[in-house]
C-alpha positions as CSV (number, residue, x, y, z in Angstrom):
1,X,-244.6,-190.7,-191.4
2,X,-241.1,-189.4,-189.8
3,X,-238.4,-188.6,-192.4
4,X,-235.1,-190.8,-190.8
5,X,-232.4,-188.0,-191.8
6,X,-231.3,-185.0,-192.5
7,X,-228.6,-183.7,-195.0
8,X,-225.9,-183.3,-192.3
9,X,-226.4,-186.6,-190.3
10,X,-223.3,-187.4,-188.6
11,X,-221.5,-189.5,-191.2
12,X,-220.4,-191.5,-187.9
13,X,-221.8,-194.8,-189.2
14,X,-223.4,-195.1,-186.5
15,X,-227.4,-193.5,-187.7
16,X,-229.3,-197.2,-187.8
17,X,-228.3,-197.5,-184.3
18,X,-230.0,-194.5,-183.2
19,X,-233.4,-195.7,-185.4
20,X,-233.3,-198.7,-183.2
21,X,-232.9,-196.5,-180.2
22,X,-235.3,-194.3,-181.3
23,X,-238.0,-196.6,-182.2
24,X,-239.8,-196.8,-179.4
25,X,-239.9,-193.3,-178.1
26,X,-241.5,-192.3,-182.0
27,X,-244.2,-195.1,-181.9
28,X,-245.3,-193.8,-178.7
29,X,-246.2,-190.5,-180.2
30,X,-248.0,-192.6,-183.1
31,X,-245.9,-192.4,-185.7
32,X,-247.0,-195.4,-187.8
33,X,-244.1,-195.2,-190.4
34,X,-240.6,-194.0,-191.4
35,X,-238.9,-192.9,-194.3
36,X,-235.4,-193.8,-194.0
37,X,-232.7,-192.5,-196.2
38,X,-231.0,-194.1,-199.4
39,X,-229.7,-197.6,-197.7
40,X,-227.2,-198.4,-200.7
41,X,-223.4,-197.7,-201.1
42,X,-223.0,-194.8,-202.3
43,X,-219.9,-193.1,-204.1
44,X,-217.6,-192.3,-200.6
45,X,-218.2,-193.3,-196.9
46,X,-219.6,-189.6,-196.6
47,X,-222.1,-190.3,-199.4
48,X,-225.7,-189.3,-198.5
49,X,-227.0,-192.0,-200.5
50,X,-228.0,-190.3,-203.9
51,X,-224.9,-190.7,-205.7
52,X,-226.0,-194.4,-205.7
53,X,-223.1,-197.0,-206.9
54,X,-223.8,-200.3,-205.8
55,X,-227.8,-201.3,-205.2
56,X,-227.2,-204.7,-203.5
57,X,-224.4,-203.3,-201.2
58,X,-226.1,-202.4,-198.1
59,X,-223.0,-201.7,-195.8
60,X,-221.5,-205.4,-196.0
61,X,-218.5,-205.5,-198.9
62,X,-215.6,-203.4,-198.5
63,X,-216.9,-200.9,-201.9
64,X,-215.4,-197.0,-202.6
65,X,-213.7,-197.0,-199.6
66,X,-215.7,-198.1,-197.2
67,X,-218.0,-201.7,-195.6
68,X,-220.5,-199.4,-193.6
69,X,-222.5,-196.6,-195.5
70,X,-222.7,-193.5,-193.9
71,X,-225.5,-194.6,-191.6
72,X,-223.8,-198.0,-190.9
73,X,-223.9,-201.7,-191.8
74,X,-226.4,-204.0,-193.5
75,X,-226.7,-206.0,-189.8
76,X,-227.6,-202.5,-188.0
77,X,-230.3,-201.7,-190.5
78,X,-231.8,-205.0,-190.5
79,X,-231.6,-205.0,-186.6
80,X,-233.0,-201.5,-186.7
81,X,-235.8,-202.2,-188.8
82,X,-236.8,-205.1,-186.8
83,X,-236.8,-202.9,-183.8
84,X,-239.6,-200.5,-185.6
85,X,-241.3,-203.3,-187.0
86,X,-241.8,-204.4,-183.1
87,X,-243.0,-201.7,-181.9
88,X,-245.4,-201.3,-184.6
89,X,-243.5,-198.7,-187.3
90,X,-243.7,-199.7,-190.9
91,X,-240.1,-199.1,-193.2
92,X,-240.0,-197.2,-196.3
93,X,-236.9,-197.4,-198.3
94,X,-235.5,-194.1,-200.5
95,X,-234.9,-196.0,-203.6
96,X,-232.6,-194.3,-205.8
97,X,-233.6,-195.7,-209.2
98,X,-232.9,-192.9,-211.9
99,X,-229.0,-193.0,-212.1
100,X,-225.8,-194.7,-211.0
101,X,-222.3,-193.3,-210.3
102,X,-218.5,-193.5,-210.2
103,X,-218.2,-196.6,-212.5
104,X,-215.5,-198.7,-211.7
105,X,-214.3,-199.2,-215.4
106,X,-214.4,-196.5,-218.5
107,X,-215.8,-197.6,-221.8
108,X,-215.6,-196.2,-225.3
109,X,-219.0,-195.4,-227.3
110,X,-220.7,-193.1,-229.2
111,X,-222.8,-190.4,-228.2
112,X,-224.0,-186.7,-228.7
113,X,-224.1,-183.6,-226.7
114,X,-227.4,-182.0,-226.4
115,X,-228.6,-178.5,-225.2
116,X,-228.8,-178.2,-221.7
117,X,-232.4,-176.4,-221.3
118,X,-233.5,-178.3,-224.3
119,X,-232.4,-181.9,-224.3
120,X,-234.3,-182.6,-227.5
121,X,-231.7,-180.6,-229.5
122,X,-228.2,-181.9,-230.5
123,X,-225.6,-179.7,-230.5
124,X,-223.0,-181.3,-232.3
125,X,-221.8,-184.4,-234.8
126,X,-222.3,-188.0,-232.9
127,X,-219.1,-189.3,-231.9
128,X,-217.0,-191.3,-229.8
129,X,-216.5,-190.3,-225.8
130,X,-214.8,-192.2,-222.9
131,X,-216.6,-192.6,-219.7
132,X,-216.9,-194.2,-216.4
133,X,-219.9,-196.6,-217.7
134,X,-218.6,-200.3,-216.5
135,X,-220.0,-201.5,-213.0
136,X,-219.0,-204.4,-212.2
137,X,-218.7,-204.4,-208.3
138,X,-216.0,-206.2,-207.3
139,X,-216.1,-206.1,-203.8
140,X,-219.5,-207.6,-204.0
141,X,-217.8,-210.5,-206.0
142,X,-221.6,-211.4,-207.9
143,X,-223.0,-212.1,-204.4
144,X,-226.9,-211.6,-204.9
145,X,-226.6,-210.7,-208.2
146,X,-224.3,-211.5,-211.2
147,X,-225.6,-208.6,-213.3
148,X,-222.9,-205.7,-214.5
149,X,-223.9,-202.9,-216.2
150,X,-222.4,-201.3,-218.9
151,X,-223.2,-198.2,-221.7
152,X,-225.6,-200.3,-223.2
153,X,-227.9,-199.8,-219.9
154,X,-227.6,-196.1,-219.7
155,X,-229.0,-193.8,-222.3
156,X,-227.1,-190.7,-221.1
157,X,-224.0,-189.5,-218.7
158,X,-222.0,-186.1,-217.7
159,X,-218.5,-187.0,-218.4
160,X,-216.2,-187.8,-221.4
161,X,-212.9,-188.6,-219.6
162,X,-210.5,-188.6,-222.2
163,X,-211.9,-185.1,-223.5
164,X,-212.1,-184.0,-219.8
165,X,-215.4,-182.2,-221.0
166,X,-218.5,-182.0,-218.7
167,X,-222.1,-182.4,-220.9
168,X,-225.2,-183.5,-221.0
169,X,-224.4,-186.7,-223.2
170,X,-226.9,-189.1,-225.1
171,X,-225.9,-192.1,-225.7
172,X,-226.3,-193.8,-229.3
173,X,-227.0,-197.3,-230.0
174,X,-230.0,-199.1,-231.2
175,X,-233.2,-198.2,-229.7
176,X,-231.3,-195.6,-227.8
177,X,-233.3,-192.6,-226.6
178,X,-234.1,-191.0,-223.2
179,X,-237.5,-192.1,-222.1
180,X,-240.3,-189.8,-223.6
181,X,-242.9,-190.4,-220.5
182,X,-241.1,-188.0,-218.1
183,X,-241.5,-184.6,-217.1
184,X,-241.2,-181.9,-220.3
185,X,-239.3,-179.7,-218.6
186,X,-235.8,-179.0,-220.5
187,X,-237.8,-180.1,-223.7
188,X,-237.2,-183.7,-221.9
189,X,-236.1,-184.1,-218.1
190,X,-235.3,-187.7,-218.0
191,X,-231.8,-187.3,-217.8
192,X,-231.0,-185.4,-214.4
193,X,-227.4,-187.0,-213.5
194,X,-224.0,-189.5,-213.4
195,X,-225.1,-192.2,-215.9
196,X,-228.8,-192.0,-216.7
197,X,-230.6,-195.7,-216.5
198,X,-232.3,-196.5,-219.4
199,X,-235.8,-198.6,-218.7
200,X,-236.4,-199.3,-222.0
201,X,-234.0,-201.7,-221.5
202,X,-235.4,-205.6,-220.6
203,X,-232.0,-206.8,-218.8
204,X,-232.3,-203.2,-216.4
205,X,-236.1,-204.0,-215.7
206,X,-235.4,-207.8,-214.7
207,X,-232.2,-206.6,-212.5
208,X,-234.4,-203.8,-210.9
209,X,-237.3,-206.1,-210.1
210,X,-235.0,-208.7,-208.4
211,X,-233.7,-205.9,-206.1
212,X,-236.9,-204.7,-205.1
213,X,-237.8,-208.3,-204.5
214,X,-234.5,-208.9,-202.5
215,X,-235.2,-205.8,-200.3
216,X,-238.9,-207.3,-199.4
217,X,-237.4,-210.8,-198.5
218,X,-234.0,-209.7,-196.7
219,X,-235.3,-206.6,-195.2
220,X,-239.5,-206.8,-194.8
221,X,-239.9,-203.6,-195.9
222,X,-242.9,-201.7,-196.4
223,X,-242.7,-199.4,-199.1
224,X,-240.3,-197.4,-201.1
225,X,-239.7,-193.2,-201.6
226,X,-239.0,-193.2,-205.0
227,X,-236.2,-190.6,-205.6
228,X,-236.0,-188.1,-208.4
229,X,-239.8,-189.4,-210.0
230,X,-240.1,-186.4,-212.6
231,X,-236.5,-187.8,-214.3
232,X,-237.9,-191.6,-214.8
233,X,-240.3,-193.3,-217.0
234,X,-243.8,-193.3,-215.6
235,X,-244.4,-197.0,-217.5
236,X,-241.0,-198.0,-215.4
237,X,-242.7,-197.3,-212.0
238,X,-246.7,-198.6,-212.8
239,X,-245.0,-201.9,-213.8
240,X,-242.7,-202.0,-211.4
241,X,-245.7,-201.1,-208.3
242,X,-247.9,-203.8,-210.4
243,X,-245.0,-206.3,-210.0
244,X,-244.6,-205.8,-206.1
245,X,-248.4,-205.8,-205.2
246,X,-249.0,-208.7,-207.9
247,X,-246.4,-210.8,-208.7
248,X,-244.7,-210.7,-205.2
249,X,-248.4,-210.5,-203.9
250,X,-247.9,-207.7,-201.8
251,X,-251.1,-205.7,-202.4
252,X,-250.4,-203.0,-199.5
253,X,-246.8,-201.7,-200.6
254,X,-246.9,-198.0,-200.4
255,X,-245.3,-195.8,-202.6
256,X,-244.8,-192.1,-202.5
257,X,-242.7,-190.3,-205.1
258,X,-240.1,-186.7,-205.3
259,X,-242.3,-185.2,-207.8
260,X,-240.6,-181.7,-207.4
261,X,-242.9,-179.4,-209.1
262,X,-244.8,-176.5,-208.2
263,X,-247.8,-177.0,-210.7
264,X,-250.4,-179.2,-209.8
265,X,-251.4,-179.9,-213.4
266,X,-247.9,-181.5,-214.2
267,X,-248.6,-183.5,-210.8
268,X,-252.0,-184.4,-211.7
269,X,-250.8,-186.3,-215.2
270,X,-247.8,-188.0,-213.1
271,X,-251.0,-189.3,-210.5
272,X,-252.5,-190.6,-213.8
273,X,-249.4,-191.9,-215.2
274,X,-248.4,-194.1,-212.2
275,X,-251.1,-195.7,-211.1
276,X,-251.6,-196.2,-207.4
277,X,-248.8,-193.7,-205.9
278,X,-248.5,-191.4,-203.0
279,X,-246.9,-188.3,-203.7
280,X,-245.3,-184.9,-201.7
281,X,-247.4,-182.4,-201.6
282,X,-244.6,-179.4,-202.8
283,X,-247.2,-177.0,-203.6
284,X,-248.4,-176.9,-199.7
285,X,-244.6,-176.8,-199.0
286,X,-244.4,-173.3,-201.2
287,X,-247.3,-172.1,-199.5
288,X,-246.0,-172.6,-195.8
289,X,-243.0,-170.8,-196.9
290,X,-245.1,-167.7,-198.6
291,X,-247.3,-167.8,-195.3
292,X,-244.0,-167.4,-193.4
293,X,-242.3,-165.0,-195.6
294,X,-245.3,-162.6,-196.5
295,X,-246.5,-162.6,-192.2
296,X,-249.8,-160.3,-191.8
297,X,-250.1,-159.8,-195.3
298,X,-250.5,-163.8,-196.4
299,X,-254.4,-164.6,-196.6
300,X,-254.8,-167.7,-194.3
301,X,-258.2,-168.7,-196.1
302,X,-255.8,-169.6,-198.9
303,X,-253.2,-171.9,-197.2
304,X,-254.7,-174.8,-199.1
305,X,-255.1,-173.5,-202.7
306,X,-253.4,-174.5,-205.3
307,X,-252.4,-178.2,-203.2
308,X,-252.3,-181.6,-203.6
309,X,-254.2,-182.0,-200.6
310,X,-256.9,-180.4,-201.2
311,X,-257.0,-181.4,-204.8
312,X,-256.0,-185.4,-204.5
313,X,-256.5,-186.1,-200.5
314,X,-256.3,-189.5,-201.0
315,X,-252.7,-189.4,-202.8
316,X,-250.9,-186.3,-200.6
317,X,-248.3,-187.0,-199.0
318,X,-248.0,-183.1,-196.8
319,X,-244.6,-182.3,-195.3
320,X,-243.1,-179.3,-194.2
321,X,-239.3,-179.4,-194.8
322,X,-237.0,-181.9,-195.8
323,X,-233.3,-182.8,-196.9
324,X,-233.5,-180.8,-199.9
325,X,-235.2,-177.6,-198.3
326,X,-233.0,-177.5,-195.8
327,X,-230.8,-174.2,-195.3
328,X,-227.9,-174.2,-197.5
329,X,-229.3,-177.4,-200.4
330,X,-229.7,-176.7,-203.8
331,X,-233.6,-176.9,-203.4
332,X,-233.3,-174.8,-200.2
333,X,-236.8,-173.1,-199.3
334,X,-236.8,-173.6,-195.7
335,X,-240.4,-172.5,-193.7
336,X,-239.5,-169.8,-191.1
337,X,-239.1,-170.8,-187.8
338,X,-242.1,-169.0,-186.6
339,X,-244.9,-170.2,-188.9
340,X,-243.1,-174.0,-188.1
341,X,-246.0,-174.9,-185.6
342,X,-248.8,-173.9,-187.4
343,X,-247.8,-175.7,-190.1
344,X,-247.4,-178.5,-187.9
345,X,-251.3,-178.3,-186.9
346,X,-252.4,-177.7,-190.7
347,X,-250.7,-181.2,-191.6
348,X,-251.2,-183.1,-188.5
349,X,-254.5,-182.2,-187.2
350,X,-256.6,-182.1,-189.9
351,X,-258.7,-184.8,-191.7
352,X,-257.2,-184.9,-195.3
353,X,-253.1,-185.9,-196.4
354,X,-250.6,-188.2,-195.3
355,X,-248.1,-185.5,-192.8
356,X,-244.5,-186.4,-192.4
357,X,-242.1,-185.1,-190.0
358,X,-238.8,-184.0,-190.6
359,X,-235.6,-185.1,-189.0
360,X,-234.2,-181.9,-188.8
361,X,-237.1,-179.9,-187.5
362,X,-237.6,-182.6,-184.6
363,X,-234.3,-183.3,-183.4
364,X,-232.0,-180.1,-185.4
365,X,-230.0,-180.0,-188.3
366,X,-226.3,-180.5,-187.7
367,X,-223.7,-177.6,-189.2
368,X,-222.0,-177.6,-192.3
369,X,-219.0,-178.6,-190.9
370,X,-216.9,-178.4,-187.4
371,X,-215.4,-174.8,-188.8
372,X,-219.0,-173.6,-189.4
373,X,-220.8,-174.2,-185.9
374,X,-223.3,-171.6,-186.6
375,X,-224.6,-173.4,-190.0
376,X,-226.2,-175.5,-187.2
377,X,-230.3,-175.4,-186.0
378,X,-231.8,-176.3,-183.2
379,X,-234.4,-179.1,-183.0
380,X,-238.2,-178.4,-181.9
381,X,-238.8,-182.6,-181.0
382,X,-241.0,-180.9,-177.5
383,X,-242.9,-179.1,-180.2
384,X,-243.4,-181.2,-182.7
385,X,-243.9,-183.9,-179.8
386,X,-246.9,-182.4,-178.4
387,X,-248.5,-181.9,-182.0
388,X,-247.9,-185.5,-182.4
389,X,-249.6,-186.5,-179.5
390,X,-252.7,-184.4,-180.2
391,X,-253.1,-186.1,-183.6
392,X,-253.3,-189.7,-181.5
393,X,-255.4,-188.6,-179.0
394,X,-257.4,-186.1,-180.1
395,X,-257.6,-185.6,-183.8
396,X,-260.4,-187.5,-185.1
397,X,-263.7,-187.5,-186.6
398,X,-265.4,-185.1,-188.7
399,X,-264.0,-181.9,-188.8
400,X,-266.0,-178.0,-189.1
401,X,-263.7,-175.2,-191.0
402,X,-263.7,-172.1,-189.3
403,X,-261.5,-170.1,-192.6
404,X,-263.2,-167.0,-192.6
405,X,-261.0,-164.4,-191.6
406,X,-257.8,-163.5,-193.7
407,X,-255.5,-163.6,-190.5
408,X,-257.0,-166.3,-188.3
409,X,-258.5,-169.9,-189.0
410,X,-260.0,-172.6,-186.9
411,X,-261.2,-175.9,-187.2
412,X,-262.6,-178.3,-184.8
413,X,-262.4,-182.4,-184.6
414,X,-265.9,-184.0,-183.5
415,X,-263.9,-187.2,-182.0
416,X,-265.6,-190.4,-183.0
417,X,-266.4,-194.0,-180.6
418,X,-263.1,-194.3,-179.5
419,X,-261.7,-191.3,-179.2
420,X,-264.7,-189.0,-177.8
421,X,-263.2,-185.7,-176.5
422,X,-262.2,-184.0,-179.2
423,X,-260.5,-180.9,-180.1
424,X,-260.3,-177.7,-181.7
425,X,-257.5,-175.7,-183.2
426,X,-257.1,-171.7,-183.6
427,X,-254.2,-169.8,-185.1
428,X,-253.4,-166.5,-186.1
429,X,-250.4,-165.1,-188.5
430,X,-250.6,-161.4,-187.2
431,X,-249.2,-159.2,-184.8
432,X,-252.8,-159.8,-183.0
433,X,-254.2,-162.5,-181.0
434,X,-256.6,-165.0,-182.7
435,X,-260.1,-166.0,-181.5
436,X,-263.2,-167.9,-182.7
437,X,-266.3,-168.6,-181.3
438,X,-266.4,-172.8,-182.5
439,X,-269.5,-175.2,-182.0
440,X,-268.3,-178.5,-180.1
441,X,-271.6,-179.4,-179.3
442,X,-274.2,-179.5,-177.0
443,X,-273.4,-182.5,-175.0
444,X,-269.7,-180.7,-173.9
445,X,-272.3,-178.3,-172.6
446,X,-270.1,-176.9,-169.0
447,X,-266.9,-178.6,-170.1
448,X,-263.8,-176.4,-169.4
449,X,-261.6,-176.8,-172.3
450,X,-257.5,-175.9,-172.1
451,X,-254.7,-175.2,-174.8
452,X,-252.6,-178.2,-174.7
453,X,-249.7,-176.4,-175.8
454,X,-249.6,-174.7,-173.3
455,X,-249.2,-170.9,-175.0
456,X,-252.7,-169.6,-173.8
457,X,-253.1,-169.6,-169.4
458,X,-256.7,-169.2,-169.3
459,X,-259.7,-172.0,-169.6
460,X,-263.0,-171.9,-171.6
461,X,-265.7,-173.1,-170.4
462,X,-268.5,-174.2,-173.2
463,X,-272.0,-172.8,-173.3
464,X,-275.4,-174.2,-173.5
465,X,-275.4,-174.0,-177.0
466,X,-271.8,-176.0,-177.2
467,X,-270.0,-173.1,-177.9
468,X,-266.9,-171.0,-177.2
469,X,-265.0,-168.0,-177.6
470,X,-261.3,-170.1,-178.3
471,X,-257.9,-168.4,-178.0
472,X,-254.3,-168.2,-179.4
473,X,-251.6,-165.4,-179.5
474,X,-250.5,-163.1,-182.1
475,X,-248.2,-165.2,-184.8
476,X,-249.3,-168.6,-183.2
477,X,-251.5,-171.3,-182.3
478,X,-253.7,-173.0,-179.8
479,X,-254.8,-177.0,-179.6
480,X,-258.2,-176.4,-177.3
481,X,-259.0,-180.0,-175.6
482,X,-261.3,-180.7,-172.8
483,X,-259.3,-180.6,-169.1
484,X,-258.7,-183.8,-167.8
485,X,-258.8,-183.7,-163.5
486,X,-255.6,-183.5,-162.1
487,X,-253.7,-182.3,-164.9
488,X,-252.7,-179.8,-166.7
489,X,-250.1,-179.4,-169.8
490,X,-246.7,-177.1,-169.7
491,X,-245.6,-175.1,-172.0
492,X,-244.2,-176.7,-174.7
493,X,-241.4,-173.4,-176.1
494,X,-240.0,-170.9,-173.8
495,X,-240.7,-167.4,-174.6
496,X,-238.9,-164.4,-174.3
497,X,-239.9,-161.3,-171.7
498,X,-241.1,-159.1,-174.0
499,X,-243.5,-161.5,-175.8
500,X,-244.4,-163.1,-172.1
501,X,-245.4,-159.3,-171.7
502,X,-247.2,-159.2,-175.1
503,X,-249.0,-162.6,-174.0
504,X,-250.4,-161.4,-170.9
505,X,-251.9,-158.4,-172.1
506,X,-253.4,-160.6,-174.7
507,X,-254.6,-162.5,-172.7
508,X,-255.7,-159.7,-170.3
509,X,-257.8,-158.0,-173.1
510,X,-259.3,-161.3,-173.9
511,X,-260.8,-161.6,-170.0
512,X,-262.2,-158.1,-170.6
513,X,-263.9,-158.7,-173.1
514,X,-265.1,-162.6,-172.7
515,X,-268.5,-162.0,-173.4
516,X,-268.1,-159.7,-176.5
517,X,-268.9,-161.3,-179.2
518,X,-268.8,-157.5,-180.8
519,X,-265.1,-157.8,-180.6
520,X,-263.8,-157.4,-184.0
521,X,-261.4,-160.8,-184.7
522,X,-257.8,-159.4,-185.3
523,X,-258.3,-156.2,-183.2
524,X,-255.0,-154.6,-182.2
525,X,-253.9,-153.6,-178.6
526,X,-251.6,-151.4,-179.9
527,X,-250.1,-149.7,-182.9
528,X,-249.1,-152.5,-185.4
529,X,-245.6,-153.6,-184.8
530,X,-243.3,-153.6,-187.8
531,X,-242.2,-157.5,-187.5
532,X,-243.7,-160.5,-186.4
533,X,-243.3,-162.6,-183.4
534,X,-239.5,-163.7,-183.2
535,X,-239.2,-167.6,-183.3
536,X,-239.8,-169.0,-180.2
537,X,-236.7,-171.0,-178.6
538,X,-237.3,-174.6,-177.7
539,X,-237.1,-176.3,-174.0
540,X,-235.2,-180.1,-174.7
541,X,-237.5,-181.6,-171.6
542,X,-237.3,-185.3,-172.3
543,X,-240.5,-186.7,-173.2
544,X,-241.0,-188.8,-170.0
545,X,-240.9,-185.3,-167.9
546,X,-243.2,-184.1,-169.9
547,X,-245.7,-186.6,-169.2
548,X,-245.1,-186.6,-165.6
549,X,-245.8,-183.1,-165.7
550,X,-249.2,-183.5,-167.3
């Protein structure tokens, strides 16, 4: 899966237009899927799509100031997803279900502030407050749907405008009361922000399921990213997902959920709760970012623990960044640079989890703002590219774990009928160069196998017994496939002199000592240096040199 967007994507209305040109370049590397970002009109034509106003508006009534979105206009997306659709991508919607904002009308109605980190407890006398509650989208002019919403289909919202106060308000009524099957943090986390939809309601359920129904027959999507999961009902989404793959007999719609939470427990009851759903696995997300923070120090056996993936395979969804990570967002927990490409291999190569790609780490993250240039990253897409590539040719079949050494792991891919060759992967977090000696089999028996990314010079060539002594430099990692006649693969990241230095006398000490399997893993050439590996810069080849080049 390939997540569509970053936070700063040009608000240029212009961003379906470059899915549609982009389509076919990501299906070649065999991405089979892509998350796009909240398609709905949002509060401003700069809206990233999670202040969500209008569901039904898709960038085609003239709404908050704008017809397009900030990504463009209802006729682009549907031309864009078309385009993916042909070359073989499936389209997964970020459906923004838990809230709606800037109400076009106030309304007057009771309600009751309630503690902050403990939303069970009211904190004052109920009474009368003023807020923007009344939707009735007139721009839209009832086309699709009639329905307007008022109080009566929220159950909480942030702003009494005729007190000018800022709260965490419940709203009264009958039957009034946030939903009690969401996460317990704050005593109750349904309500999160703008007006909080209330799913207890029968009117909000039908209106919902007619959108979703309404985005399968106007737009053929594939699935939804359900926004801000811990905040709404679990009952809301199982019956909703039942309705879709039932009702609308669409039995394959996927569905992965933002179930930010570090503690697998709380993720295992949501797994429980929703019935067939995918969801992010953010406890491999913390880990990646420990790895890269603690270097040398972080025990590589334990990259996995504590996971989704390792715990609920069939349901992770693995990542490594996203929107909200990214430097400078309130969720920012951004993997160093550095550890970015072995991540990459842990998610892509291996046999267990779902991997999606970020925007920003492929093709960069745009700055802040035109005053604040250096807010801006570079992308890694030659990188990230050649990982992808590895995954669709290579990275199949059973799979041996080589995690027996605190600094450096390896694994190797058996291949299957189709995809024979195989593969196997080394990495080290230290300020020493990895190596293994992996079983590929007897049959490769003579083979001479090569690093496909290009980082480590020298061949292997595979014993009788179908095994090798396989490579990769200090803070990196190597993707060992056999060598194909007449080709060979480029480096994939430039690196500096002094670590081009560092690298050959790696690689130097590794022909010395070839056929010692004495050699102690980890061994140092020198004195320990006091930082790791500085993050290597990126070469933008296109693609199509790239290939020629192989």
């Amino acid at each position: 899966m390939f997540q569509f967007f970053e936070w700063y994507t040009p608000t240029d209305h212009m961003h379906w237009v470059r899915l549609k040109e982009q389509a076919s370049l990501l299906s070649s590397l065999g991405l089979s899927a892509i998350w796009i970002p909240p398609p709905t009109k949002g509060t401003s034509p700069n809206d990233v799509g999670y202040g969500v106003y209008d569901l039904w508006d898709m960038g085609e009534f003239d709404q908050k100031g704008t017809v397009p979105t900030k990504y463009g206009t209802k006729d682009q997306l549907k031309e864009a997803v078309e385009e993916c659709h042909k070359h073989g991508i499936k389209i997964y919607f970020d459906a923004v279900l838990n809230h709606k904002a800037n109400g076009d009308e106030t309304e007057v109605f009771k309600a009751v502030a309630v503690a902050n980190d403990d939303r069970t407890q009211e904190i004052e006398d109920p009474h009368k407050i003023t807020a923007y509650t009344k939707f009735n989208f007139p721009g839209r002019k009832g086309k699709y749907s009639d329905f307007q919403w008022n109080h009566h289909h929220f159950s909480g919202t942030d702003w009494d405008a005729k007190a000018e106060r800022s709260a965490v308000f419940k709203i009264k009524g009958e039957n009034k009361s946030f939903a009690e099957d969401v996460d317990g943090e704050h005593g109750n986390f349904d309500y999160l922000m703008c007006n909080n939809i209330d799913y207890d309601h029968p009117d909000v359920v039908a209106e919902t399921k007619r959108w979703a129904q309404w985005c399968l027959e106007e737009f053929k999507i594939d699935g939804f990213r359900i926004d801000a999961m811990k905040h709404i009902s679990a009952g809301f989404i199982a019956h909703l997902l039942s309705h879709i793959r039932g009702e609308l007999n669409k039995p394959d719609f996927f569905c992965v959920g933002e179930y930010w939470k570090q503690d697998l427990s709380d993720v295992d009851i949501r797994l429980e709760n929703n019935g067939h759903i995918h969801l992010f696995d953010v406890p491999l997300h913390f880990n990646f970012k420990r790895a890269g923070e603690e270097g040398p120090s972080f025990d590589m056996r334990t990259i996995f623990d504590g996971t989704l993936v390792q715990s609920s395979p069939e349901a992770a969804v693995t990542f490594i960044d996203n929107h909200d990570t990214q430097p400078y967002q309130a969720l920012e927990s951004f993997v160093p640079a550095w550890f970015k490409p072995l991540a990459a291999a842990l998610i892509c190569l291996r046999f267990d989890g779902y991997p999606c790609l970020f925007y920003g780490d492929f093709y960069g993250i745009e700055p802040k703002s035109s005053s604040e240039p250096e807010t801006g990253l570079p992308g890694r897409k030659e990188m990230f590219s050649r990982m992808l590539l590895a995954r669709k040719q290579f990275a199949y079949g059973t799979q041996d774990d080589y995690f027996d050494h605190p600094n450096c792991i390896a694994w190797v891919r058996h291949g299957d009928e189709h995809h024979p060759d195989g593969l196997a992967v080394v990495m080290s977090n230290s300020n020493a160069k990895g190596h293994k000696r992996l079983h590929v089999g007897k049959h490769r028996a003579g083979q001479v196998w090569v690093d496909m990314m290009g980082y480590w010079k020298d061949p292997v060539t595979i014993k009788e017994d179908g095994s090798a002594k396989f490579y990769c430099h200090s803070g990196s990692v190597s993707l060992w496939v056999p060598k194909e006649d007449g080709k060979s693969w480029i480096t994939v990241e430039e690196s500096s002199p002094e670590e081009l230095e560092r690298h050959g006398r790696e690689e130097q000490h590794a022909r010395d000592h070839a056929d010692d399997d004495s050699e102690e893993e980890g061994q140092e050439l020198e004195a320990d240096h006091p930082d790791l590996p500085k993050p290597l810069d990126t070469w933008d080849h296109l693609l199509e040199d790239d290939q020629e080049q192989r």
